[in-house]
C-alpha positions in Angstrom: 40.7 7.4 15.7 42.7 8.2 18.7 43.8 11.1 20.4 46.9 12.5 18.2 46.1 13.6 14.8 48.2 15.3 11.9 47.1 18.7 11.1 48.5 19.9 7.1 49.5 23.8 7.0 50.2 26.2 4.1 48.7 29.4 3.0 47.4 31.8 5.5 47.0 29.2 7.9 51.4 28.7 7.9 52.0 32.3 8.3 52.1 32.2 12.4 54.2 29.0 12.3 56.4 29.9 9.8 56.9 33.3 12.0 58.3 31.3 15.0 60.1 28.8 13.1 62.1 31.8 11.7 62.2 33.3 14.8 64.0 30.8 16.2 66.9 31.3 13.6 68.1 34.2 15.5 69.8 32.4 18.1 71.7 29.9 15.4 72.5 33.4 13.7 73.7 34.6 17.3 75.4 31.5 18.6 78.0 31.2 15.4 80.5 28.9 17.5 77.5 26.2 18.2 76.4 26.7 14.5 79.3 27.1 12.5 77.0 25.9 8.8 74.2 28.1 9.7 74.3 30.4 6.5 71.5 32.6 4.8 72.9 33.7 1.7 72.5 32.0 -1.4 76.3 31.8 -2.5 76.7 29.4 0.4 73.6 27.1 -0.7 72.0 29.3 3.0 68.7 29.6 3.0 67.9 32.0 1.1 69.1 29.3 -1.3 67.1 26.8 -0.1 64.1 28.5 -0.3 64.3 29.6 -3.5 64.9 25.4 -4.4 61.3 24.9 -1.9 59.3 27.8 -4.3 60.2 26.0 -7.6 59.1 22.5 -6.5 55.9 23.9 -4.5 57.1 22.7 -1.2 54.8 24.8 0.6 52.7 22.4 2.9 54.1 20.4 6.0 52.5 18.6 9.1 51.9 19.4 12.6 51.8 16.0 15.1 51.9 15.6 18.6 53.0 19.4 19.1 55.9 18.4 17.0 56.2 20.2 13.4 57.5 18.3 10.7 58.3 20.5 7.7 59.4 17.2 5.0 60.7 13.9 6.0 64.5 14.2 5.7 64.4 16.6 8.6 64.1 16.1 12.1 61.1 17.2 14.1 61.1 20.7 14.7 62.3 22.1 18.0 64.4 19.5 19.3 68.1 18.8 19.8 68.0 16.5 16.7 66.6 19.8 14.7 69.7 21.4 16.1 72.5 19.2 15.6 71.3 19.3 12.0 72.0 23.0 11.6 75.3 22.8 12.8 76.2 20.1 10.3 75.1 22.3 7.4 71.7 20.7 7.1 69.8 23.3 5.8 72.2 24.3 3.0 70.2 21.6 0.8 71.7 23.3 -2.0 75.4 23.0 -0.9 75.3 19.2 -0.9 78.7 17.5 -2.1 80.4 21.0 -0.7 81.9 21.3 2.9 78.8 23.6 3.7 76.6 20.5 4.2 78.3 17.8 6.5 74.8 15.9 7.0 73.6 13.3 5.7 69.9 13.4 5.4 68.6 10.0 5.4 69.8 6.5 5.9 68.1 3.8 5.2 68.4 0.0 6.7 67.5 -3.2 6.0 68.5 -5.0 9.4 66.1 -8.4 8.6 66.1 -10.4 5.2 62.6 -11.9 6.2 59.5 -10.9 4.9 56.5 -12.5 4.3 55.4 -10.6 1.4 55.8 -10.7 -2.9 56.0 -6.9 -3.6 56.1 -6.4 -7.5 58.4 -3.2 -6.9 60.8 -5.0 -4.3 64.0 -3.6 -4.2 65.7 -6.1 -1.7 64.1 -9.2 -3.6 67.9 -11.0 -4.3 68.6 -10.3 -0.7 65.4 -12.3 1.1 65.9 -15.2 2.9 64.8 -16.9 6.0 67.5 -16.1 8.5 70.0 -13.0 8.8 73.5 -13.0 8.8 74.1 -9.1 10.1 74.0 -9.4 14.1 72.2 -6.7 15.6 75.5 -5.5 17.6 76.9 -4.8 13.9 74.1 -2.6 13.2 74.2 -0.7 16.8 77.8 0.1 16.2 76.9 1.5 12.7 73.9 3.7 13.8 76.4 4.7 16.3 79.2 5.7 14.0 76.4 7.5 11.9 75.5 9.5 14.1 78.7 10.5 15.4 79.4 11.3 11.6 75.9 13.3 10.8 73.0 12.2 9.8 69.0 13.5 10.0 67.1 10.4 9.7 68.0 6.6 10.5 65.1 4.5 9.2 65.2 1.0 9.8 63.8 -1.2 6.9 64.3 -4.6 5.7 62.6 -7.1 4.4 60.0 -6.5 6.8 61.4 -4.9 10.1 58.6 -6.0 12.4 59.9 -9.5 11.8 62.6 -8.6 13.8 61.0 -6.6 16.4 63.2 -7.1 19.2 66.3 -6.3 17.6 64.4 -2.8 16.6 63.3 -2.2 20.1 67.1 -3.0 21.2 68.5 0.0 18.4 66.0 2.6 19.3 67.1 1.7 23.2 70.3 2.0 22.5 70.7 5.2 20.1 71.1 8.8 20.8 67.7 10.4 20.0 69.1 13.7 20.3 71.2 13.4 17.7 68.7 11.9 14.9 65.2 10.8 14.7 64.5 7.5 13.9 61.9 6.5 11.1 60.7 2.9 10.2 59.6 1.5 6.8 56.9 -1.3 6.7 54.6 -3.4 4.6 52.0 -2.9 8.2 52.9 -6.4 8.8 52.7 -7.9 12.4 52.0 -4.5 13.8 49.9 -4.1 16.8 49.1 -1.5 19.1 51.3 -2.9 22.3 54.2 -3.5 19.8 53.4 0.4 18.3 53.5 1.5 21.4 56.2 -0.1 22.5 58.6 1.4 19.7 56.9 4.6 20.7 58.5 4.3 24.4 61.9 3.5 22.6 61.9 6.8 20.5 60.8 5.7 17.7 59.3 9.5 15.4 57.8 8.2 12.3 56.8 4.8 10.3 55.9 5.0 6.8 53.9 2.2 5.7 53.5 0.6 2.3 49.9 1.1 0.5 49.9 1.4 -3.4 46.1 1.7 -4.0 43.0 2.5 -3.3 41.8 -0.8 -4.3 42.1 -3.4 -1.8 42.2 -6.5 -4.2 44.8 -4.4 -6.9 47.0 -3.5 -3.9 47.3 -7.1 -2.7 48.1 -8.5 -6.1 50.7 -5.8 -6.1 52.4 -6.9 -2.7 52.1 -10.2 -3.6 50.4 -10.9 0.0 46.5 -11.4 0.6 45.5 -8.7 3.5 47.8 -6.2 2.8 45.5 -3.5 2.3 44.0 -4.5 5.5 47.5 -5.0 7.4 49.0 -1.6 6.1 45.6 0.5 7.3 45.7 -1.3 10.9 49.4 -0.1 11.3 48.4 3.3 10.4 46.0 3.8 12.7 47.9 1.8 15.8 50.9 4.1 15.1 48.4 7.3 15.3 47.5 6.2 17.9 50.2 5.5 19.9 51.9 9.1 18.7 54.2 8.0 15.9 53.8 10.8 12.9 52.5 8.1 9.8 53.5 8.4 6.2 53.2 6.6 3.0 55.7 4.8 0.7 53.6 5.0 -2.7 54.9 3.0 -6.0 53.2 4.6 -8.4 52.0 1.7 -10.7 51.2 1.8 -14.5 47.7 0.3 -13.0 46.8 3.1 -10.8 47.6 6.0 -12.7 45.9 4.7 -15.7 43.0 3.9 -14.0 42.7 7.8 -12.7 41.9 6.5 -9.3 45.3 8.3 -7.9 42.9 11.8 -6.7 40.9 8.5 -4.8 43.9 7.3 -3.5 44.5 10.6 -1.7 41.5 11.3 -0.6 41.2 8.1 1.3 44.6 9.0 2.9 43.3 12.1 3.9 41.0 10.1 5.9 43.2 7.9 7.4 44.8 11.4 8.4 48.5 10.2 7.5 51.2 13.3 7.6 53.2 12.9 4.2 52.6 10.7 1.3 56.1 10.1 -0.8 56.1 9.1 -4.1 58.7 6.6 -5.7 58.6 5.9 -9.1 59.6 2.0 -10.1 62.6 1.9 -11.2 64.4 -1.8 -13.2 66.2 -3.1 -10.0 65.1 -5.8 -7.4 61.9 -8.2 -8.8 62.0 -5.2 -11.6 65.5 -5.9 -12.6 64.3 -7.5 -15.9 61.7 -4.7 -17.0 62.7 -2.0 -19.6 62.5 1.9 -17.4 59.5 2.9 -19.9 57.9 -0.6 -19.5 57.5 0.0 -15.3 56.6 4.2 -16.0 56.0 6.5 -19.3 56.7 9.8 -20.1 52.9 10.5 -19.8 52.6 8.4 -16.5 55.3 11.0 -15.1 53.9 14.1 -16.4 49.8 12.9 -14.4 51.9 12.8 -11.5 53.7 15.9 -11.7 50.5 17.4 -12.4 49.0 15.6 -9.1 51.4 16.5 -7.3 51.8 20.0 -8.3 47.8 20.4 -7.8 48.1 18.7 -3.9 51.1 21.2 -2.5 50.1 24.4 -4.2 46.2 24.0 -5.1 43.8 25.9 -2.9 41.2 22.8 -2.6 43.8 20.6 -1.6 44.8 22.4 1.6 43.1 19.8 3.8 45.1 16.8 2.5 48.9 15.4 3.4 51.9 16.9 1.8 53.2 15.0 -0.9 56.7 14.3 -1.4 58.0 13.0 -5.0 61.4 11.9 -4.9 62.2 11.9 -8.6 60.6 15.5 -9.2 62.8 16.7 -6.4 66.3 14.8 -8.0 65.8 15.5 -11.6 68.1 16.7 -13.4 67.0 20.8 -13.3 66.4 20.3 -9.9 68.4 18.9 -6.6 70.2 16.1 -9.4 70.3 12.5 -7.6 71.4 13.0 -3.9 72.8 9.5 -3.7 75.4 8.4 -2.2 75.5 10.6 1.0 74.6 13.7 -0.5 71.0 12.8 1.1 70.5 9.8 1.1 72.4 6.4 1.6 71.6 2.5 1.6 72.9 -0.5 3.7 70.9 -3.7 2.5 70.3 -6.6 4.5 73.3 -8.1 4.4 75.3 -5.3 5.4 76.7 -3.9 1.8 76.7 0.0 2.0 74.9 1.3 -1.5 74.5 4.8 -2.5 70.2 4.0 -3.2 68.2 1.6 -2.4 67.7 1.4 -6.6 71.2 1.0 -7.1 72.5 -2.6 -5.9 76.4 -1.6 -5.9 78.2 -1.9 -3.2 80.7 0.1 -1.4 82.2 -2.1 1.4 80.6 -4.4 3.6 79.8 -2.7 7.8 80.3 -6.1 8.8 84.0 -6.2 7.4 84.9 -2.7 7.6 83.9 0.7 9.6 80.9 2.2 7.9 83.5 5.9 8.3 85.9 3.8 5.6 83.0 3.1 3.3 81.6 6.5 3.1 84.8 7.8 2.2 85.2 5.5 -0.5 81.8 5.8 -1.8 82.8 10.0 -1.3 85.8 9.4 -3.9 83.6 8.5 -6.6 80.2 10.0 -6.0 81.3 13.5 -4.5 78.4 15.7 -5.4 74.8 15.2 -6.9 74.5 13.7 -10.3 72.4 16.3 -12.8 71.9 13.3 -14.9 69.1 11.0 -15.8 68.5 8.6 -12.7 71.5 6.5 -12.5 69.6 3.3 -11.6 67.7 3.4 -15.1 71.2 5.0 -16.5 72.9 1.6 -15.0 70.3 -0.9 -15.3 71.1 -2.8 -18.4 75.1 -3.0 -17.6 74.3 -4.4 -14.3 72.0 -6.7 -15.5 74.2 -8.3 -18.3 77.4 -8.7 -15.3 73.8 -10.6 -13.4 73.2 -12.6 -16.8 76.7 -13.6 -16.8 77.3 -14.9 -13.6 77.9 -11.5 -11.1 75.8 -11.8 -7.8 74.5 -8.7 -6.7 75.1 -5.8 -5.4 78.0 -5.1 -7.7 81.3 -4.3 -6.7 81.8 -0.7 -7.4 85.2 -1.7 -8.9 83.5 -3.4 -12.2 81.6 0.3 -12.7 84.5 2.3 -12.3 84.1 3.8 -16.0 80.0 4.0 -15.7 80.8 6.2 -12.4 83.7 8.7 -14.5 81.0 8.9 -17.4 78.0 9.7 -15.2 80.2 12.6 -13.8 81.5 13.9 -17.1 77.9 13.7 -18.3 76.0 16.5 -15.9 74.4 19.3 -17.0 74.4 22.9 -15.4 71.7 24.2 -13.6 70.6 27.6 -11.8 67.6 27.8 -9.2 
């Protein structure tokens, strides 16, 4: 299974780690000139803040790999200069997002290739795939170069399927500043070997989280609408492992698998394949799901096995051998972080270059290949300034966007023809307290 392998800590086992991670805060707490957003109290969303947000939603597991420690996956790896930068941007004020206190972004997200040679049931980009792409690779350089100048944790390259264009990938990562982010890739598994692992390893390339939605090799195929990958997604798991790249998992949650009860199978099989994190995101009615009703693609029920799952693999002391899991929707709720869209965490450029606050949420912003991506954000800023505490605006959204579809609008949507969903969505949060 290769040299590297992820080792999970929490517990007893954390305490030392934890120690020296801490430790290390004293000389951001010293150096207040290189670290101007380094807070601890809780009126600034500091840490004390943030840890109080981490105790309610049982984040209290994360991943050591390759000497590196990786506390979730909207952080960099922990020490570098990439851990660093993000402190002085604010990045650890989680709580403080929309505020001045947090100038990072956490993760970006994009889709540099339309190609792909899958059918996923769940695929967000499915209006978008094509056989050729129209974004030059030069456009996307210059955005990952403006990002970064601007702030952000994560850049991780998606698509379609990335690996299709695997010399343009190898040409970013060559041509980034790794000190500044780490770099993250999102595949299906396909067209990965170990040279070409390797190879994005030499480039800098910190993480890949593959695709793999069930245990079942013949369920998950049906479900990514592409014979083999079960087969394809394992491969890339172990050939990134292998060559030193920290593996996760990008889990859909199907109506299928969680009814079945084979989910606790699911995990223990990723245990095996020793992956770092697993992430949970729900379907939402966007991309091939555009047509589906949000309690057709997951129920109430569905939600609460998961929360229980997931509950049971952070916290629970006979799961303190298996990955951290990550659930995205848990984490945005509306008692919790609210949806971190838009820049508050996370942002979305598709595939053909339209900057979208989630990769659920096909309206667009601006175009990077028409405008500076520093333009965009601040427009996208003006009407999505802080986290929504609202129901998930892509289910919220869903049916007016797909009636402007049904009568004639090609997607993503302008921003302009939601003006009034935007206004309502702000007037409509509710308060919360950690």
């Amino acid at each position: 299974m290769g040299s590297y392998r992820s080792e999970y800590f929490s517990g007893a086992k954390a305490k030392l780690p934890l120690m020296k991670f801490r430790l290390s805060f004293l000389r951001y707490f010293f150096q207040r000139d290189r670290y101007p957003l380094f807070y601890i109290n809780s009126s600034r969303g500091g840490l004390l803040s943030t840890n109080k947000m981490q105790k309610k939603l049982k984040i209290c597991k994360f991943t050591r790999f390759n000497n590196y420690y990786y506390f979730s996956l909207t952080v960099p790896h922990w020490p570098s200069k990439a851990f660093d930068r993000m402190v002085a941007g604010g990045g650890l004020n989680i709580t403080a997002a929309g505020t001045p206190l947090k100038k990072q972004i956490d993760t970006v997200i994009m889709g540099i290739t339309r190609l792909c040679p899958y059918k996923c049931s769940h695929c967000y980009e499915y209006y978008n795939l094509a056989g050729d792409d129209t974004v030059p690779i030069e456009i996307w350089k210059k955005t990952v170069s403006e990002l970064q100048k601007a702030g952000v944790n994560i850049i991780t390259f998606s698509g379609g399927e990335p690996m299709m264009r695997y010399q343009g990938l190898i040409e970013l990562l060559k041509t980034a500043d790794h000190s500044l982010s780490d770099f993250h890739l999102h595949t299906s598994g396909y067209g990965v070997t170990e040279e070409r692992a390797a190879g994005l390893k030499m480039e800098g390339l910190h993480a890949a989280g593959i695709g793999l939605d069930d245990v079942d090799p013949v369920r998950n195929d049906l479900f990514r609408g592409y014979k083999g990958a079960f087969d394809q997604a394992v491969n890339a798991i172990k050939c990134f492992r292998e060559a030193g790249v920290l593996t996760y998992i990008n889990f859909c949650p199907s109506k299928e698998i969680i009814q079945s009860g084979n989910i606790y199978r699911y995990l223990e099989m990723l245990k095996d394949l020793n992956v770092g994190f697993v992430r949970w995101l729900e379907p939402r009615p966007c991309g091939r799901y555009s047509d589906e009703l949000p309690e057709d693609l997951i129920s109430n029920e569905d939600c609460r096995i998961l929360r229980e799952i997931y509950f049971n693999m952070n916290a629970g002391p006979e799961y303190m051998d298996y990955p951290p899991v990550s659930y995205e929707a848990l984490t945005e709720s509306p008692g919790n972080m609210g949806c971190m869209m838009a820049g508050n965490s996370l942002l979305y450029i598709d595939s053909l270059g339209n900057v979208e606050p989630c990769v659920f949420l096909p309206v667009t912003f601006g175009n990077i290949v028409n405008e500076d991506i520093s333009v965009i954000l601040e427009r996208m800023k003006r009407i999505i300034p802080r986290p929504l505490h609202t129901t998930c605006p892509s289910v919220l959204m869903s049916r007016k966007i797909k009636f402007k579809r049904a009568n004639g609008a090609t997607l993503p949507i302008n921003y302009e023809e939601l003006t009034d969903e935007f206004s309502e969505l702000e007037k409509s949060q509710m308060t919360i307290s950690i």
